[in-house]
N, C-alpha and C positions, 0 to 999 in steps of 0.2 A: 640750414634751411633746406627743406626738401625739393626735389627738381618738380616742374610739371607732370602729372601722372604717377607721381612717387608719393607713398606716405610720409607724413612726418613723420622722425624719430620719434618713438615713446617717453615718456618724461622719465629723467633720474629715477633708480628707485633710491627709496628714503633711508637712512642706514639700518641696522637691523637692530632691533633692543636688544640682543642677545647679546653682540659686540659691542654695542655702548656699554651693556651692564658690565661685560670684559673690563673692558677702558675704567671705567670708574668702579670698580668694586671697590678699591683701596681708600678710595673718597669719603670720609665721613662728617664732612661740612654741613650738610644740608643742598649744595648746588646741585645735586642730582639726587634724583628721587623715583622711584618705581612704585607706581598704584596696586592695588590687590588684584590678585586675579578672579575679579569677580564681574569683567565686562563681558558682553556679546559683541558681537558682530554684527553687524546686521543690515551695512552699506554695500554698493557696487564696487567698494574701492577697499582693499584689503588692508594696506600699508601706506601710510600717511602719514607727513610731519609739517611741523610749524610753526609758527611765532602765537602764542594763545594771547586770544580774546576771552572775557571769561563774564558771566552771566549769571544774578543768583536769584533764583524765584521757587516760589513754592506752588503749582498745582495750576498756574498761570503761565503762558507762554506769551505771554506779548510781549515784553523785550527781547527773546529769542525769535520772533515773526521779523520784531525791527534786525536785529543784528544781520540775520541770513539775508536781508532782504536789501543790505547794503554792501557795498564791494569789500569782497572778501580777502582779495590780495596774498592766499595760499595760506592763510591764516589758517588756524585750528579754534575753534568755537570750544568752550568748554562752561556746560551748564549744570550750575548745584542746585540740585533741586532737591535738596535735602534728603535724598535718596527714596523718594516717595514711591509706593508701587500703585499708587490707586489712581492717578493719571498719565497720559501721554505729552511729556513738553517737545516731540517733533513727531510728524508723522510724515507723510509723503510730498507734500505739497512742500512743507516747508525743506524737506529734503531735494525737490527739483530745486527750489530758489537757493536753496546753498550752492547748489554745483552750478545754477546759471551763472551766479553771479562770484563765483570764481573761489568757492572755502575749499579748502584741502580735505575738510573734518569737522567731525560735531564728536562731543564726548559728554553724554548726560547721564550724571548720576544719580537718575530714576530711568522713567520708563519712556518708550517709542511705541508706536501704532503703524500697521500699512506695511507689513515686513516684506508682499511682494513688492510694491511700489518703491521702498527703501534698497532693497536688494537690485533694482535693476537703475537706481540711480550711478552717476560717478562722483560719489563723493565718498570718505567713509565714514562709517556709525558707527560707535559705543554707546551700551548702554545696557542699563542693569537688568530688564526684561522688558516686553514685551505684553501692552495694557492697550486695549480697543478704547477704552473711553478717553475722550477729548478732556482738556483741560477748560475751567471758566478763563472771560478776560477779565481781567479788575486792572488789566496798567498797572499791577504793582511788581516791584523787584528793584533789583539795582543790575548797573552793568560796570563792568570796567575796575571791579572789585576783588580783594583777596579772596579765593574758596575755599574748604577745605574740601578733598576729594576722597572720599574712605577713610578721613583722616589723615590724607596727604596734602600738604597749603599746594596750593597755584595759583599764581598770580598773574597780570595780565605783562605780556615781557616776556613771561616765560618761552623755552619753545619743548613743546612734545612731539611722541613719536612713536608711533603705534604700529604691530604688526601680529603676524599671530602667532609669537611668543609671551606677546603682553603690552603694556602704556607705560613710559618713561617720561620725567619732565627735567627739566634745567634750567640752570638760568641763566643761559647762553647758547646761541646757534651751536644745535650739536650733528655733528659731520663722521 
């Protein structure tokens, strides 16, 4: 705990994908698994890990409004959004309310909006590019379901871990 007039210590950093990919290369189970390198960047927070939540919607963001907007617990959010580029399922808003309410991470496999507004959040973003236009509501999706992510399954249990060498998942706290 920090003294009076003192900063708090900075939080852990999260391990590096590069040494987990070390650790597990010899691993051919399926318990560890690496996404394509086909994400951006695009959060205040570089390097990030967690136990996933996982969200699956198409062009609609309204159970990714609910998820961010309920406590996040370090969690990492991960949204299939069937890798669409013609809307945005988080923009800045929804990116303050993840980092208010406590998520490590958002990983959407489509698109984000509001890149300054995301970049000066502290949460972190992946995501496959970069689309101005808003998604409609229709409430439709499911949450708390198997994804697949570029063709990588994740599932909610899992935990990932992101940095900028790349997105790794497991299916166990990896350290």
């Amino acid at each position: 705990m920090a003294h009076p007039g003192q900063p708090a210590s900075p939080a852990p950093l999260p391990p590096a994908t590069c040494d987990l990919c070390d650790a597990h290369k010899e691993g051919d189970s399926g318990a560890f698994r690496v996404l394509p390198p086909v994400f951006q960047s695009f959060g205040g927070v570089l390097a990030f890990c967690g136990m996933v939540t996982t969200v699956k919607c198409f062009e609609d963001n309204s159970l990714v409004k609910a998820a961010v907007d309920s406590p996040g617990q370090g969690r990492v959010l991960v949204v299939d959004g069937g890798g669409s580029l013609r809307r945005a399922l988080v923009g800045g808003n929804l990116a303050a309310s993840a980092a208010r309410n406590g998520w490590a991470g958002i990983v959407v496999n489509g698109c984000v909006r509001d890149a300054a507004e995301l970049a000066a959040t502290p949460v972190g973003i992946r995501a496959l590019a970069l689309m101005p236009l808003p998604t409609e509501k229709r409430g439709e999706g499911q949450a708390g379901v198997a994804v697949l992510i570029q063709g990588v399954p994740v599932r909610p249990g899992d935990w990932l871990c992101a940095d900028a060498d790349g997105i790794v998942v497991a299916d166990r706290p990896l350290a």
